[in-house]
PQR file of N, CA, C, O and H, with PARSE charges and radii, in Angstrom:
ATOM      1  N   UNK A   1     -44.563  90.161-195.570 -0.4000 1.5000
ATOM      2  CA  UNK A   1     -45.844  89.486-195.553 -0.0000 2.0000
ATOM      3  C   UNK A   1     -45.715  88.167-194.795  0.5500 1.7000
ATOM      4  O   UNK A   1     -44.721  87.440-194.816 -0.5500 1.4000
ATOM      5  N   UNK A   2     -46.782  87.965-194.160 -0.4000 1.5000
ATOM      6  CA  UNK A   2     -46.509  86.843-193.240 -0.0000 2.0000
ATOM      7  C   UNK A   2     -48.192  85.918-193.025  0.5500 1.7000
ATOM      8  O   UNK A   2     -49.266  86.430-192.710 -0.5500 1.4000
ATOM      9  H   UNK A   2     -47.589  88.556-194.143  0.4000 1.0000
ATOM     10  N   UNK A   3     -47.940  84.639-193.286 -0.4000 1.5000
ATOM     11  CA  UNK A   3     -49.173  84.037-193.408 -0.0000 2.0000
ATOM     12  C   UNK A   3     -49.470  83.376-192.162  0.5500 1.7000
ATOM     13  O   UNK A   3     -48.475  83.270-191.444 -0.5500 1.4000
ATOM     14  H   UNK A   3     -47.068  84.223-193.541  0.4000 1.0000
ATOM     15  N   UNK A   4     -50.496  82.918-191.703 -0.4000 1.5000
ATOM     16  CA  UNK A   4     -51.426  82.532-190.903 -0.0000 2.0000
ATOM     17  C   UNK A   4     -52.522  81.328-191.012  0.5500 1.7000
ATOM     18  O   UNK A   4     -53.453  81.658-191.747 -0.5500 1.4000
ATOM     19  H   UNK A   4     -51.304  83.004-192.286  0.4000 1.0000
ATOM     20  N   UNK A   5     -52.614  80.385-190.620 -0.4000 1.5000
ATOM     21  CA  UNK A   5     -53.514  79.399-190.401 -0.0000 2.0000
ATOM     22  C   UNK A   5     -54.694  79.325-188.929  0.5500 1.7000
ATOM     23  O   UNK A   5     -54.326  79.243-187.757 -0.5500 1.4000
ATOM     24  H   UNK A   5     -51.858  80.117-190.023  0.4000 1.0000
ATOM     25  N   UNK A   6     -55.939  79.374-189.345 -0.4000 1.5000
ATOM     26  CA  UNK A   6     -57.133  79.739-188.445 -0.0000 2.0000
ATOM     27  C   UNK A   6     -57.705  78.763-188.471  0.5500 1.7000
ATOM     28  O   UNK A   6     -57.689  78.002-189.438 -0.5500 1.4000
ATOM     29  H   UNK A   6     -56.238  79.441-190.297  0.4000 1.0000
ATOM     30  N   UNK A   7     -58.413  78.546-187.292 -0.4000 1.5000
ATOM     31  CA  UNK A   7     -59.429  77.914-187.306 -0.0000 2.0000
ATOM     32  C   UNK A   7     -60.372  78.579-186.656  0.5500 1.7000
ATOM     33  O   UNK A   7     -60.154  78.955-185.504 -0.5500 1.4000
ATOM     34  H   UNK A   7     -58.427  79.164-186.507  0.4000 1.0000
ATOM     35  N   UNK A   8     -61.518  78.821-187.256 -0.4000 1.5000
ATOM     36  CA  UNK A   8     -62.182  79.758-186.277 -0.0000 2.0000
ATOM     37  C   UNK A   8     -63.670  79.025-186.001  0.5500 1.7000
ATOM     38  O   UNK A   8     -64.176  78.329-186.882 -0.5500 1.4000
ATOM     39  H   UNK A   8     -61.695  78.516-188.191  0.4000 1.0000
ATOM     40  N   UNK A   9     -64.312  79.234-184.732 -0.4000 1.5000
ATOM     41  CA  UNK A   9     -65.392  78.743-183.879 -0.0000 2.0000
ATOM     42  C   UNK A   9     -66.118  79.750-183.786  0.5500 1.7000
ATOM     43  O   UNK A   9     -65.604  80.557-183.011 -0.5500 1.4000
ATOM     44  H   UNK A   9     -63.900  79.799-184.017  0.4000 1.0000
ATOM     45  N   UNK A  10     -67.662  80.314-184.463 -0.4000 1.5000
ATOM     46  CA  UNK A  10     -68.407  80.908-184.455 -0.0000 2.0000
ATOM     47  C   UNK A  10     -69.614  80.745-183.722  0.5500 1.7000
ATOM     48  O   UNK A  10     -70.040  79.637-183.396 -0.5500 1.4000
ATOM     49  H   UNK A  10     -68.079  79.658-185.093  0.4000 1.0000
ATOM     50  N   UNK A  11     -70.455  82.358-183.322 -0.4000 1.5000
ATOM     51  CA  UNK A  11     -71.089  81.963-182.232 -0.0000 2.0000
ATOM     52  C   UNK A  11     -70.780  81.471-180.968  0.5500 1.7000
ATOM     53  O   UNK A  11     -71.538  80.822-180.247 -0.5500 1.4000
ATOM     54  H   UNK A  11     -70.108  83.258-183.587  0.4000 1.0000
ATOM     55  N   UNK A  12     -69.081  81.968-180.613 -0.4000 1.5000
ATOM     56  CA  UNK A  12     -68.611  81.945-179.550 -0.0000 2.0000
ATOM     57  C   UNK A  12     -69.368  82.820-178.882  0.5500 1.7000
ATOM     58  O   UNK A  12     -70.014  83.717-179.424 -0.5500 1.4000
ATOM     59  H   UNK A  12     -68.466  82.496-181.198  0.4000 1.0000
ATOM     60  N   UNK A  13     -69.289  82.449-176.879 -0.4000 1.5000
ATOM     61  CA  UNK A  13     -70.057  83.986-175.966 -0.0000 2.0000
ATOM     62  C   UNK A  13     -68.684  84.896-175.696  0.5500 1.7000
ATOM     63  O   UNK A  13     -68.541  85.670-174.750 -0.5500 1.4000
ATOM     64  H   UNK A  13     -68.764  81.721-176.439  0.4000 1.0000
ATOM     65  N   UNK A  14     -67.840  84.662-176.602 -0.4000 1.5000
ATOM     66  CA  UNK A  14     -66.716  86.031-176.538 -0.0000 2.0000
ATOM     67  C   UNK A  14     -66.239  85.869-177.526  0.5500 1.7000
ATOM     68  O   UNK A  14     -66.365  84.850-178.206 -0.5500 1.4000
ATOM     69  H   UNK A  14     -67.956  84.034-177.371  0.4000 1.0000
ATOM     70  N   UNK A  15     -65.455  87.053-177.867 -0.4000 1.5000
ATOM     71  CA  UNK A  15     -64.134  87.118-178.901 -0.0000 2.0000
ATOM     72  C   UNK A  15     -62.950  86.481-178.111  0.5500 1.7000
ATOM     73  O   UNK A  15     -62.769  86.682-176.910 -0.5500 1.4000
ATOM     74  H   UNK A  15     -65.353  87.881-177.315  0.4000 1.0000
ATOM     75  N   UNK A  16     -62.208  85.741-178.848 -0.4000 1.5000
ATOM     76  CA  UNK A  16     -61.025  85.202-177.965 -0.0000 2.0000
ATOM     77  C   UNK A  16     -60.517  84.185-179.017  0.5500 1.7000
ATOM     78  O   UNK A  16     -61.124  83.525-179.860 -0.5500 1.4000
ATOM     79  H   UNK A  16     -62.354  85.577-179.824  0.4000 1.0000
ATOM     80  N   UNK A  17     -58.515  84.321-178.523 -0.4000 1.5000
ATOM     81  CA  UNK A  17     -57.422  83.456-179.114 -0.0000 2.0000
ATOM     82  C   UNK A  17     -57.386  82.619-178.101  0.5500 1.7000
ATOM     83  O   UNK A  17     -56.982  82.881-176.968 -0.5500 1.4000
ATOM     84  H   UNK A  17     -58.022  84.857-177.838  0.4000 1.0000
ATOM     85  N   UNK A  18     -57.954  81.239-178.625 -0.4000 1.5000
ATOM     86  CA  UNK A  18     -58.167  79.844-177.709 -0.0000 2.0000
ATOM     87  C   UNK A  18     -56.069  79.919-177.325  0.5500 1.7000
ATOM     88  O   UNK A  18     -55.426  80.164-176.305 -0.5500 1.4000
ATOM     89  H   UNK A  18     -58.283  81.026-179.545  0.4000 1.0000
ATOM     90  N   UNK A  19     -55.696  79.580-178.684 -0.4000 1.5000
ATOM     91  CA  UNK A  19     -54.441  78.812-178.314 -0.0000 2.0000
ATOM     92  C   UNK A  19     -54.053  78.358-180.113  0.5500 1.7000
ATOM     93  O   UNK A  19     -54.618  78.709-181.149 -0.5500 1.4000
ATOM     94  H   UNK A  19     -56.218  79.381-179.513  0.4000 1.0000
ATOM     95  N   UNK A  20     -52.734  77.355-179.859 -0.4000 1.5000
ATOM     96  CA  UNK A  20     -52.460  76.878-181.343 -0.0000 2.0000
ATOM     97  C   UNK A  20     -52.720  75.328-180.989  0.5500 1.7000
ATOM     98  O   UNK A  20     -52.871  74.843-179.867 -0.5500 1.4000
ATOM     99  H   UNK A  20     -52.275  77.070-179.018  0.4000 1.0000
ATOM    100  N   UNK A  21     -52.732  74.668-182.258 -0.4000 1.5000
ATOM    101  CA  UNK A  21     -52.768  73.759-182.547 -0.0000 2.0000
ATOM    102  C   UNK A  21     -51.680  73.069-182.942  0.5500 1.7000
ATOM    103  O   UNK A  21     -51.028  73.644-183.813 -0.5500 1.4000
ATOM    104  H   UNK A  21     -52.609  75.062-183.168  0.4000 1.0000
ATOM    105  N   UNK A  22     -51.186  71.807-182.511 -0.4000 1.5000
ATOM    106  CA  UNK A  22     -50.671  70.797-182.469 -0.0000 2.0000
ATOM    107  C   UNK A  22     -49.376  71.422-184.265  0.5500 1.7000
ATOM    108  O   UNK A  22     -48.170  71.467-184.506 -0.5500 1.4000
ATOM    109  H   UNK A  22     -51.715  71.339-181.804  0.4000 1.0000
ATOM    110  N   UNK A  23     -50.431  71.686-184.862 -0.4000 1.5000
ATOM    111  CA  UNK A  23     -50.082  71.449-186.535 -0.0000 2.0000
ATOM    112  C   UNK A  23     -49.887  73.328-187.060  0.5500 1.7000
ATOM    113  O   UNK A  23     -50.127  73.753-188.190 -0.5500 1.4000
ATOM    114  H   UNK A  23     -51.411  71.649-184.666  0.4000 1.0000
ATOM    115  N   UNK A  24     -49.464  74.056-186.021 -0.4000 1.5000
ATOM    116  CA  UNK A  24     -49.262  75.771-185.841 -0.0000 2.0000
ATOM    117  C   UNK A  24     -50.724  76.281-186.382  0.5500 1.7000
ATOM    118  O   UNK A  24     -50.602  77.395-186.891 -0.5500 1.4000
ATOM    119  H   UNK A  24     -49.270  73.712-185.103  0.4000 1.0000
ATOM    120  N   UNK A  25     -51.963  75.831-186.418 -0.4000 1.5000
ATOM    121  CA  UNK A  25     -53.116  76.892-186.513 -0.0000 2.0000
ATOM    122  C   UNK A  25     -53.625  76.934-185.428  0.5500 1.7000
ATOM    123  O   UNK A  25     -53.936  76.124-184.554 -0.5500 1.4000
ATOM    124  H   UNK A  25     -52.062  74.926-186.005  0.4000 1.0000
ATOM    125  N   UNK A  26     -53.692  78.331-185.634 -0.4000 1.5000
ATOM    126  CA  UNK A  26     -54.188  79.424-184.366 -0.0000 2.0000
ATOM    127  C   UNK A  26     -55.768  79.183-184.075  0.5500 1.7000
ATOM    128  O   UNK A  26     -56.533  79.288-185.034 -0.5500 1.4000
ATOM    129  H   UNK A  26     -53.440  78.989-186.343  0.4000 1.0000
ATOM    130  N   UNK A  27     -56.286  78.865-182.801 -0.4000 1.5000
ATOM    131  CA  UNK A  27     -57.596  78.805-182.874 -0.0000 2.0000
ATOM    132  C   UNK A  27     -58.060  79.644-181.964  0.5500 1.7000
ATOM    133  O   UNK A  27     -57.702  79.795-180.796 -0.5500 1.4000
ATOM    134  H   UNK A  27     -55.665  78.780-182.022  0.4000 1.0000
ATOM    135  N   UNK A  28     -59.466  80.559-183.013 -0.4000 1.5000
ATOM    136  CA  UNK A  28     -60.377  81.751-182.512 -0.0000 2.0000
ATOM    137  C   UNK A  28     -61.464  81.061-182.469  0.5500 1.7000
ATOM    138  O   UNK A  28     -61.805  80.077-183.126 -0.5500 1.4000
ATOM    139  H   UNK A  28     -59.757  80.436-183.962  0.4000 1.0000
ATOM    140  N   UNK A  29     -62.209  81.882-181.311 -0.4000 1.5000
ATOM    141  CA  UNK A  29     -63.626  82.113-180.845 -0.0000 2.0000
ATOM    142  C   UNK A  29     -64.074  83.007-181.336  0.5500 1.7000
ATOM    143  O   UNK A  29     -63.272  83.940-181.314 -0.5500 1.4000
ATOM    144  H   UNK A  29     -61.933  82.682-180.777  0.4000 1.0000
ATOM    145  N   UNK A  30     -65.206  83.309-181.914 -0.4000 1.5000
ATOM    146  CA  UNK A  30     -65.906  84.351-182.238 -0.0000 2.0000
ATOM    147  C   UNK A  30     -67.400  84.691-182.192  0.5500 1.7000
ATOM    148  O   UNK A  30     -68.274  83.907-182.563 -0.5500 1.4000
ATOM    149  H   UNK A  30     -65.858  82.551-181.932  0.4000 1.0000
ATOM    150  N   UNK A  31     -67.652  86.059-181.653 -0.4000 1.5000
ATOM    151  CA  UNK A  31     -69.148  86.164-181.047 -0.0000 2.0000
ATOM    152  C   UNK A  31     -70.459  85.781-182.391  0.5500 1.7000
ATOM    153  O   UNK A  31     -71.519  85.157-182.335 -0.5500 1.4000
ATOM    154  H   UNK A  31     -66.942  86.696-181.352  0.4000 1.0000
ATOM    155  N   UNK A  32     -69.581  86.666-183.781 -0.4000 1.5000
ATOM    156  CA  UNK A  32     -70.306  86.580-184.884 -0.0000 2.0000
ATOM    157  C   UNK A  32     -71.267  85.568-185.770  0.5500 1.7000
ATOM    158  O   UNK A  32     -70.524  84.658-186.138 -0.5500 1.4000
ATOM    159  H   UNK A  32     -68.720  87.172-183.826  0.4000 1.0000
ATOM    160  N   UNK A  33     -72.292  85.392-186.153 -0.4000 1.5000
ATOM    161  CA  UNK A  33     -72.129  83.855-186.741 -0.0000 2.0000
ATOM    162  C   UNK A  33     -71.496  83.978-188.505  0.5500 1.7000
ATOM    163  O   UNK A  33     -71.006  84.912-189.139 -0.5500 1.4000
ATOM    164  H   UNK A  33     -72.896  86.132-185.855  0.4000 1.0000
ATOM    165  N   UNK A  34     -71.799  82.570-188.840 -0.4000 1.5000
ATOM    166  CA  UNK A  34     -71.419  82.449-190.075 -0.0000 2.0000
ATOM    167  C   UNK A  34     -72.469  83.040-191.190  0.5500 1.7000
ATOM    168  O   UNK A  34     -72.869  82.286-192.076 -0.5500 1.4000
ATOM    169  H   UNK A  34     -72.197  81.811-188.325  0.4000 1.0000
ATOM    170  N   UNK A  35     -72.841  84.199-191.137 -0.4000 1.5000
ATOM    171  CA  UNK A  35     -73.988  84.534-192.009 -0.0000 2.0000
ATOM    172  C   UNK A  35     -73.474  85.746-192.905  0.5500 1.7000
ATOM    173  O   UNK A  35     -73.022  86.607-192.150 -0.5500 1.4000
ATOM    174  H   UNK A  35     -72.516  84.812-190.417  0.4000 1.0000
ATOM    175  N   UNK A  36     -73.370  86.163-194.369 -0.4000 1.5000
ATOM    176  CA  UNK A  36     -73.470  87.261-194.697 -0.0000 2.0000
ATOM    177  C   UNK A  36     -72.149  87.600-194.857  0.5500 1.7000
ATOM    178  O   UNK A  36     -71.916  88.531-195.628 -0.5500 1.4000
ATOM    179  H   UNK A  36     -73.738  85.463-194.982  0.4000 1.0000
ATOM    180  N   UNK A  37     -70.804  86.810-194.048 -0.4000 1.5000
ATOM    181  CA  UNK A  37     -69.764  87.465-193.887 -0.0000 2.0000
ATOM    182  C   UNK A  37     -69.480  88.128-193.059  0.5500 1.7000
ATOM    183  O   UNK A  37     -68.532  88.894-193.236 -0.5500 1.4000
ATOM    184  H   UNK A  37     -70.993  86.054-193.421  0.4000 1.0000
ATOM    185  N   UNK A  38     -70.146  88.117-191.860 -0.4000 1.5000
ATOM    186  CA  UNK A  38     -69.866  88.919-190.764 -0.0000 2.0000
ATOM    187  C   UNK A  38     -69.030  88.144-189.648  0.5500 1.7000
ATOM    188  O   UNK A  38     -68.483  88.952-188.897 -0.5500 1.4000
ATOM    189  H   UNK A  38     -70.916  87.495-191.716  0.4000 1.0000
ATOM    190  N   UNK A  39     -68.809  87.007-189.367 -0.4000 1.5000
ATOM    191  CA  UNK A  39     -67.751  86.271-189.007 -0.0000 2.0000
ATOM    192  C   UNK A  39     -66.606  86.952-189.501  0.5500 1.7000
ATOM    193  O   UNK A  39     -66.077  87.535-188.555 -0.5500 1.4000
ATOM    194  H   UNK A  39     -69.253  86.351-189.977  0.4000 1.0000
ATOM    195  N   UNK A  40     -66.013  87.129-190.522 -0.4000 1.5000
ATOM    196  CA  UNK A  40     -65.025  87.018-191.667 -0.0000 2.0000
ATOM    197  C   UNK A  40     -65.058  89.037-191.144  0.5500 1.7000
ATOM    198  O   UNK A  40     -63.981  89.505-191.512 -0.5500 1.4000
ATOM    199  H   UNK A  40     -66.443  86.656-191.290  0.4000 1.0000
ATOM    200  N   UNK A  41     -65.747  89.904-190.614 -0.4000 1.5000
ATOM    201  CA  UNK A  41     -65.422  90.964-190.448 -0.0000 2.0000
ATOM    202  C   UNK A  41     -65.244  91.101-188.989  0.5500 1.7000
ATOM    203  O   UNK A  41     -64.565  92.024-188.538 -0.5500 1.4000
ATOM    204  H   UNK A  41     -66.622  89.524-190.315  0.4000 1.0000
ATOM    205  N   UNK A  42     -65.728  90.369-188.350 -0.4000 1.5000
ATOM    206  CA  UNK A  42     -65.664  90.276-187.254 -0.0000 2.0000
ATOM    207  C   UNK A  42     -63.893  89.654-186.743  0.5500 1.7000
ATOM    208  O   UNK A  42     -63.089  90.260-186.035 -0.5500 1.4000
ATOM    209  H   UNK A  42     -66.280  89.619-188.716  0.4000 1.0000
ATOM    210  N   UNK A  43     -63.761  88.598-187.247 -0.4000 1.5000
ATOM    211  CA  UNK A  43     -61.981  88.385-187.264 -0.0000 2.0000
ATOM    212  C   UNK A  43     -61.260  89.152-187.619  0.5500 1.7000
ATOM    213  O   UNK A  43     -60.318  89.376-186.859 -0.5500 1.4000
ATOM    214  H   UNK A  43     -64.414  88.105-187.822  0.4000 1.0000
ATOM    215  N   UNK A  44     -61.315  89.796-188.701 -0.4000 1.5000
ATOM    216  CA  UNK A  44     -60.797  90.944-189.660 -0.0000 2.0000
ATOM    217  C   UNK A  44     -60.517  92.338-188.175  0.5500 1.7000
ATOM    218  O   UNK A  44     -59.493  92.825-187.697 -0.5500 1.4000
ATOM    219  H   UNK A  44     -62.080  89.614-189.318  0.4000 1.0000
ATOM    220  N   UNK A  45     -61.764  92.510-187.935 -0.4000 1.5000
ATOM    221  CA  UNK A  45     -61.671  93.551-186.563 -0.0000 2.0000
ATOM    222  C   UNK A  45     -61.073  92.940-185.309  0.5500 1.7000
ATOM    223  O   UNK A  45     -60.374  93.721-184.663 -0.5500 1.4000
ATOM    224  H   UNK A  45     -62.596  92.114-188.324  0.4000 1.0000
ATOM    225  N   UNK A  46     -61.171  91.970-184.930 -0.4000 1.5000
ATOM    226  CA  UNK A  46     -61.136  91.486-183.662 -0.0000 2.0000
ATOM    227  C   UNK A  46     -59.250  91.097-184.135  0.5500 1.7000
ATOM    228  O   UNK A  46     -58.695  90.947-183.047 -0.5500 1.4000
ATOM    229  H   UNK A  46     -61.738  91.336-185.455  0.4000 1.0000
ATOM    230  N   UNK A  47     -58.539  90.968-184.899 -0.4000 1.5000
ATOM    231  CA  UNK A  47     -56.976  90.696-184.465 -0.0000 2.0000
ATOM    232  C   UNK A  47     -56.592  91.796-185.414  0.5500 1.7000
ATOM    233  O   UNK A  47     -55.431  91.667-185.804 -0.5500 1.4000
ATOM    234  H   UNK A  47     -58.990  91.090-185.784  0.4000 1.0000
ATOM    235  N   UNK A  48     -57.264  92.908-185.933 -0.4000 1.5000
ATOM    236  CA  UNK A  48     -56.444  93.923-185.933 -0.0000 2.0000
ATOM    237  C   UNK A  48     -56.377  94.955-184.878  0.5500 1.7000
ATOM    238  O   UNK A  48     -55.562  95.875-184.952 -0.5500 1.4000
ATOM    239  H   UNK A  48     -58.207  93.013-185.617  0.4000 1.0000
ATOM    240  N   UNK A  49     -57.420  94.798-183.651 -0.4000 1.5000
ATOM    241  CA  UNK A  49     -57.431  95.359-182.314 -0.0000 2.0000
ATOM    242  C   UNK A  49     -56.339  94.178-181.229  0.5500 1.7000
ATOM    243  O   UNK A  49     -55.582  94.593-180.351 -0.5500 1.4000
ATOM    244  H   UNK A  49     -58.082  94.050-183.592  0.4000 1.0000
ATOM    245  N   UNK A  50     -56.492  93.009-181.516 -0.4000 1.5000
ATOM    246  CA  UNK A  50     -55.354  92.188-180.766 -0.0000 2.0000
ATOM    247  C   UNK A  50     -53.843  92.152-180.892  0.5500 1.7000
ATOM    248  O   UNK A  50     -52.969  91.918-180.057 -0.5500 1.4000
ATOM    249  H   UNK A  50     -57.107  92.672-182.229  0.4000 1.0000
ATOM    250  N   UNK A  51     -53.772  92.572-182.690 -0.4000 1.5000
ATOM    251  CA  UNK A  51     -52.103  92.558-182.530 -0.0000 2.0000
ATOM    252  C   UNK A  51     -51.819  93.823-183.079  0.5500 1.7000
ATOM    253  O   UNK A  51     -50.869  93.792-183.862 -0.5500 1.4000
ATOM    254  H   UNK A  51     -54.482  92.763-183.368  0.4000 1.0000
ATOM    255  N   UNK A  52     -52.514  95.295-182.864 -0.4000 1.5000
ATOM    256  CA  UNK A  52     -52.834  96.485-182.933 -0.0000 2.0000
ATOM    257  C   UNK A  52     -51.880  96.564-184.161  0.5500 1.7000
ATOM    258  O   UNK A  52     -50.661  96.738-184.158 -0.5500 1.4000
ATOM    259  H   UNK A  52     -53.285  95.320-182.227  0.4000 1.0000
ATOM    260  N   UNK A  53     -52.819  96.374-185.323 -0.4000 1.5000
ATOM    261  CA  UNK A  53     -52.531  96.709-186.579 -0.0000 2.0000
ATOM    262  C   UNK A  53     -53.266  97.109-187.856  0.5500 1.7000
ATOM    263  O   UNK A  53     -53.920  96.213-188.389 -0.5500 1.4000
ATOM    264  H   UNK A  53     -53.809  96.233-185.325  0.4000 1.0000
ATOM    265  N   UNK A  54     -53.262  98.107-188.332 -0.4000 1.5000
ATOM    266  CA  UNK A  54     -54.834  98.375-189.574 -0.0000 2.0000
ATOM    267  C   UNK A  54     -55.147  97.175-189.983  0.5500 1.7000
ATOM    268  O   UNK A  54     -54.503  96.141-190.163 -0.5500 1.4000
ATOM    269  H   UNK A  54     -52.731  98.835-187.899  0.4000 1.0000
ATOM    270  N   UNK A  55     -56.743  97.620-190.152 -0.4000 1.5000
ATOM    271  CA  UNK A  55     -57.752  96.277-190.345 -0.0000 2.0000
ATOM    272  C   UNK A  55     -57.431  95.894-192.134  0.5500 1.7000
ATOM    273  O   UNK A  55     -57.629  94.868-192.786 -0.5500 1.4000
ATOM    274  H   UNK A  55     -57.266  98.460-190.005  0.4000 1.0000
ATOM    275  N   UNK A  56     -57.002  96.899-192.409 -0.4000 1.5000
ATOM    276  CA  UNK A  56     -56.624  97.183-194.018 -0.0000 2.0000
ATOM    277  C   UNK A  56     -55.093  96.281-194.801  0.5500 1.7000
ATOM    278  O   UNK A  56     -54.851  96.016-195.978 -0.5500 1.4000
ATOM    279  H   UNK A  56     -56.841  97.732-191.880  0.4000 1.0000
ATOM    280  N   UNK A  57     -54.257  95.993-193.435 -0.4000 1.5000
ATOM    281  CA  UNK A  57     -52.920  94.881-193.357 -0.0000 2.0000
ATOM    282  C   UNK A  57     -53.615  93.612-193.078  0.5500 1.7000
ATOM    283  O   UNK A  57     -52.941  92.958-192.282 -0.5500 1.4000
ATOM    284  H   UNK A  57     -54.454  96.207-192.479  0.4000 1.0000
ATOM    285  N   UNK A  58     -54.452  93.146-193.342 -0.4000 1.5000
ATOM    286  CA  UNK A  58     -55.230  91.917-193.064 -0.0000 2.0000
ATOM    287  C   UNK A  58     -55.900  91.443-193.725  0.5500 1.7000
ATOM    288  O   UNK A  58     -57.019  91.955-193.753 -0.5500 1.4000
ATOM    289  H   UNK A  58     -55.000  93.677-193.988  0.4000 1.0000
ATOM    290  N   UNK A  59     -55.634  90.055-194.765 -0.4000 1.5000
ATOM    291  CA  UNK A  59     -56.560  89.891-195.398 -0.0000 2.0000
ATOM    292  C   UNK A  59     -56.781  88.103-195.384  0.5500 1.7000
ATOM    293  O   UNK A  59     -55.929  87.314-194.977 -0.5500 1.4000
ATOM    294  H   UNK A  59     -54.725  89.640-194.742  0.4000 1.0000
ATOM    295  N   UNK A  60     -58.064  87.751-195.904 -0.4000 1.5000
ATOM    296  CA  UNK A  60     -58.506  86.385-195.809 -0.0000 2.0000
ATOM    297  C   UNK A  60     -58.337  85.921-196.896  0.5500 1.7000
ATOM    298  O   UNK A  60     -59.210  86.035-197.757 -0.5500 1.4000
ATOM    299  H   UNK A  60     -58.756  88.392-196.234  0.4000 1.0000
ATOM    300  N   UNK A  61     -56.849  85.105-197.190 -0.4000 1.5000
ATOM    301  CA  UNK A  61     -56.852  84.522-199.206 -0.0000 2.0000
ATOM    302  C   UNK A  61     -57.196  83.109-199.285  0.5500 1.7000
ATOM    303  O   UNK A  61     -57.245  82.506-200.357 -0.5500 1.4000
ATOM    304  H   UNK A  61     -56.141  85.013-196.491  0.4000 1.0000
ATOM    305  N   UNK A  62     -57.453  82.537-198.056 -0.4000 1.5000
ATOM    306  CA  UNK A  62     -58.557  81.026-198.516 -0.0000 2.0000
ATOM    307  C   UNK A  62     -58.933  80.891-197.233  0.5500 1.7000
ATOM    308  O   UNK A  62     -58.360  81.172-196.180 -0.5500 1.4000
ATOM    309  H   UNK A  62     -57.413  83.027-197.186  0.4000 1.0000
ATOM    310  N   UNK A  63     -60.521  80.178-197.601 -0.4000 1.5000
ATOM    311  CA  UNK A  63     -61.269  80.048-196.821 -0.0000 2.0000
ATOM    312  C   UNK A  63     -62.826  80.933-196.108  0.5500 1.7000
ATOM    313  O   UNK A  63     -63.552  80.782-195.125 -0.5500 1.4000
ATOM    314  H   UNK A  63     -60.986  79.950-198.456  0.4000 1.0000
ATOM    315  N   UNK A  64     -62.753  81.759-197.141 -0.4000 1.5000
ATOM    316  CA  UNK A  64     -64.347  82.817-196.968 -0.0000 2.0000
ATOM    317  C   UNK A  64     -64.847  81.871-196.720  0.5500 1.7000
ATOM    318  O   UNK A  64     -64.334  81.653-195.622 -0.5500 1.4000
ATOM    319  H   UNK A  64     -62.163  81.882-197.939  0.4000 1.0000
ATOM    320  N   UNK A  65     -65.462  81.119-196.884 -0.4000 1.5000
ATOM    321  CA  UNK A  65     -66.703  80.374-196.578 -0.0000 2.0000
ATOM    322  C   UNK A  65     -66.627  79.109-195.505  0.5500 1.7000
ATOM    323  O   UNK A  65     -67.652  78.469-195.268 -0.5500 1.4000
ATOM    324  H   UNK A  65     -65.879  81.296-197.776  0.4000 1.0000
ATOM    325  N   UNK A  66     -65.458  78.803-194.913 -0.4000 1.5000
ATOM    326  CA  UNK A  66     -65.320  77.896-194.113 -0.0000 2.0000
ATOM    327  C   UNK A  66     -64.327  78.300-192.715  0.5500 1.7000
ATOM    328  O   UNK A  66     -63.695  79.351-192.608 -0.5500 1.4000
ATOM    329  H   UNK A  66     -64.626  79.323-195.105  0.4000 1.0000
ATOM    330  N   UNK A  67     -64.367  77.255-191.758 -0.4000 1.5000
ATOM    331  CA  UNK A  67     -63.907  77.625-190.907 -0.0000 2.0000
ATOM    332  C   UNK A  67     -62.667  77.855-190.503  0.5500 1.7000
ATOM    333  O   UNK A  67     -62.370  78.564-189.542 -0.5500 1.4000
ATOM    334  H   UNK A  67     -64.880  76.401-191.845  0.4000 1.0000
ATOM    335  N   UNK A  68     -61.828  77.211-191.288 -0.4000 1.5000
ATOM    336  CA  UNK A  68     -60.429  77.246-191.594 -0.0000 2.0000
ATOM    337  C   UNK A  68     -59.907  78.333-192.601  0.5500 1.7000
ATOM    338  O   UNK A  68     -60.330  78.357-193.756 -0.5500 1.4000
ATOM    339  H   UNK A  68     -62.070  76.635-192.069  0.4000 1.0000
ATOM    340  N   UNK A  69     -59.167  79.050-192.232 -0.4000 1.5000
ATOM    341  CA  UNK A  69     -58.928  80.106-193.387 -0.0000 2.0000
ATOM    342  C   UNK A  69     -57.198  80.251-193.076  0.5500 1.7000
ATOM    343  O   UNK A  69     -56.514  79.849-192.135 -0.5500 1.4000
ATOM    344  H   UNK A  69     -58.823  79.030-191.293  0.4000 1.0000
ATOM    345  N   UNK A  70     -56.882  80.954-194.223 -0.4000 1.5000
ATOM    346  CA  UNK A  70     -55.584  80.995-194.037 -0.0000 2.0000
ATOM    347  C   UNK A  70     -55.420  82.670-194.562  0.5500 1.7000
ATOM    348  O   UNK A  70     -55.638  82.966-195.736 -0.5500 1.4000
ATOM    349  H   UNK A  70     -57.437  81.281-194.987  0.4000 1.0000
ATOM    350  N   UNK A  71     -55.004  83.719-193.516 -0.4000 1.5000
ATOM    351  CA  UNK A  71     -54.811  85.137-193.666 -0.0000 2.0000
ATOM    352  C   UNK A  71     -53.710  85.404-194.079  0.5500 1.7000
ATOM    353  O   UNK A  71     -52.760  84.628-193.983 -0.5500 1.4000
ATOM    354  H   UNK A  71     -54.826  83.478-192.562  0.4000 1.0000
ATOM    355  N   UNK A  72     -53.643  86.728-194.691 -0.4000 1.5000
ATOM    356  CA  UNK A  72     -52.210  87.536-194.918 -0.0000 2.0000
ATOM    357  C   UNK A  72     -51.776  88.474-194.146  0.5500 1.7000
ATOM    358  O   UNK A  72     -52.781  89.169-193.999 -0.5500 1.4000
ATOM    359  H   UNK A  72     -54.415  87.359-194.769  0.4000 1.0000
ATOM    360  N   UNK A  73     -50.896  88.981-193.521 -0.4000 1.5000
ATOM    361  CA  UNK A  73     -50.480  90.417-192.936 -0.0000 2.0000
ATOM    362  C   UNK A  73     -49.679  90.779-193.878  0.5500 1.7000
ATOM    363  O   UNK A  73     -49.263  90.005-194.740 -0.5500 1.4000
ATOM    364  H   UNK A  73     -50.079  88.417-193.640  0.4000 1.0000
ATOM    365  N   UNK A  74     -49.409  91.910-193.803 -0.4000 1.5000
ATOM    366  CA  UNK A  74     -48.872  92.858-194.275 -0.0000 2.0000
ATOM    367  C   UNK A  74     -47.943  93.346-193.889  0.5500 1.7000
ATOM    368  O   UNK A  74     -47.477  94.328-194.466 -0.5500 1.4000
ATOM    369  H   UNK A  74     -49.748  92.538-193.103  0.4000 1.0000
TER
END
C-alpha cells in the first residue's frame, strides 16, 4: 500500500498531472467540477487510466470534500 498527497484543480479544460510540489504533492487538473462527487470519480478514473491500474486499487481516505486529498493504492 502506498499513499499519495493531491492537490487537485477542478473545472480544469483537460484532465492532466500538472507536476509535484515543492512539499511531494502531486498536482491534478481536472475537467469535473466539485459537485455531487464527481470530481472525486473523475480522479478515481482519470489515474487509474494514467498509471494503468483498477479503479477498485484506489481509494480517497481524506479529503472528499476538499481539494487536497490524500489517496491509497493498493
Amino acid at each position: 500500500m502506498t499513499t499519495f498527497k493531491l492537490k487537485i484543480t477542478p473545472r480544469a479544460s483537460k484532465n492532466e498531472i500538472v507536476g509535484e510540489l515543492s512539499d511531494g504533492t502531486i498536482k491534478i487538473k481536472l475537467k469535473a467540477p466539485p459537485i455531487d462527487g464527481k470530481a472525486n470519480e473523475e480522479l478515481i478514473k482519470f489515474l487509474s487510466s494514467e498509471w494503468k491500474i483498477p479503479k477498485t486499487k484506489i481509494k480517497i481516505i481524506r479529503g472528499l470534500t476538499s481539494k487536497n486529498k490524500i489517496i491509497k493504492v493498493e
